[in-house]
Phi, psi and omega in degrees: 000129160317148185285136183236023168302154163293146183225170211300166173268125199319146169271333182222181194291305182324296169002270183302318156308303163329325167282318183289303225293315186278001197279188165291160187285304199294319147317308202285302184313295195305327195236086205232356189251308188317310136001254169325322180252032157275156154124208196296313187296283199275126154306161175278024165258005174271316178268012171253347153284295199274358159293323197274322174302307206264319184319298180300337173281319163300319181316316213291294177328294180306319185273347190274308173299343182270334169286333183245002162253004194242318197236032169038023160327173177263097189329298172333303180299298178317317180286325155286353178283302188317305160273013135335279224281111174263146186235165186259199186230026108326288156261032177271284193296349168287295183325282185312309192295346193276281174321307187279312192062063114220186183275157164280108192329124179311318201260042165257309161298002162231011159244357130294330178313278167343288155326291151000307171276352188264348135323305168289329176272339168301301196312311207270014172070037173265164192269119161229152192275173213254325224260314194300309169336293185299311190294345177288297185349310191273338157311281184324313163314294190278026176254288192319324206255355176264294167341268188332279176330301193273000152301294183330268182351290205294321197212348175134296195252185201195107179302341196243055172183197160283115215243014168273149180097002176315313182273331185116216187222357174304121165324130163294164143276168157315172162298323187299304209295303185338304213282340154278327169305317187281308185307308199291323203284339190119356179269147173307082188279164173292000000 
């Protein structure tokens, strides 16, 4: 897994790109837009909403590929239970530990925790400094690029990048079965 230690905080937008630039090819693909809302134009709350937007979308990505490559759902069913489901990020880490059969790396889980608050004060209009702004960008970088690495390892795939051909050629369950398997993994069914 990539080092996920703190790392000094960018002084400038160039920075925090100069940092995108060096990430994986599959980071760079999945947050391919961060580019464009760096600079001169957009504040830095238009690209710390869309770091958190895509993020949340690779969690969704993570648990739908994992359920259905690991434990053979029925894609269909799973993708509709999944994009159902709210989930806290809380109940993000129950899942995944359900889906995985283990925990979600701790210091992974705390340097989105980090990010996370200063996120929730861009959201909620509280005064955060530009400087807080930027180290999210790059916590996000480097979350995103440990996620990928403990996915790789673990099951096959990397949630922040390109996920076609992620499953194989393996036969499914049924529908009947899926839908006990996603309620036994914890998701909510209809």
């Amino acid at each position: 897994m990539p080092n996920v230690a703190p790392a000094s905080t960018p002084p400038s937008y160039r920075s925090i790109l100069k940092r995108y630039d060096s990430s994986t090819a599959n980071v760079k693909g999945y947050f391919s837009e961060l580019q464009d809302l760096l600079g001169d134009f957009y504040p830095y709350q238009v690209s710390v909403a869309y770091l958190f937007f895509e993020t949340e979308h690779a969690h969704n990505r993570a648990l739908y590929c994992g359920v259905v490559k690991l434990h053979a759902a029925d894609a269909e069913l799973a993708d509709s239970v999944i994009n159902a489901q709210h989930l806290t990020r809380d109940g993000f880490l129950a899942v995944y530990r359900s889906v995985f059969g283990k925990p979600f790396p701790s210091a992974l889980s705390a340097k989105f925790e980090k990010a996370s608050r200063i996120r929730d004060s861009v959201i909620h209009g509280k005064k955060v400094s530009d400087a807080e702004m930027r180290q999210v960008h790059v916590d996000i970088i480097e979350y995103a690029e440990g996620v990928n690495a403990e996915l790789s390892a673990l099951a096959g795939f990397e949630p922040f990048g390109d996920l076609r051909g992620f499953k194989g050629a393996a036969g499914s369950l049924e529908k009947a079965t899926t839908r006990w398997l996603l309620k036994g993994i914890g998701f909510s069914l209809p």
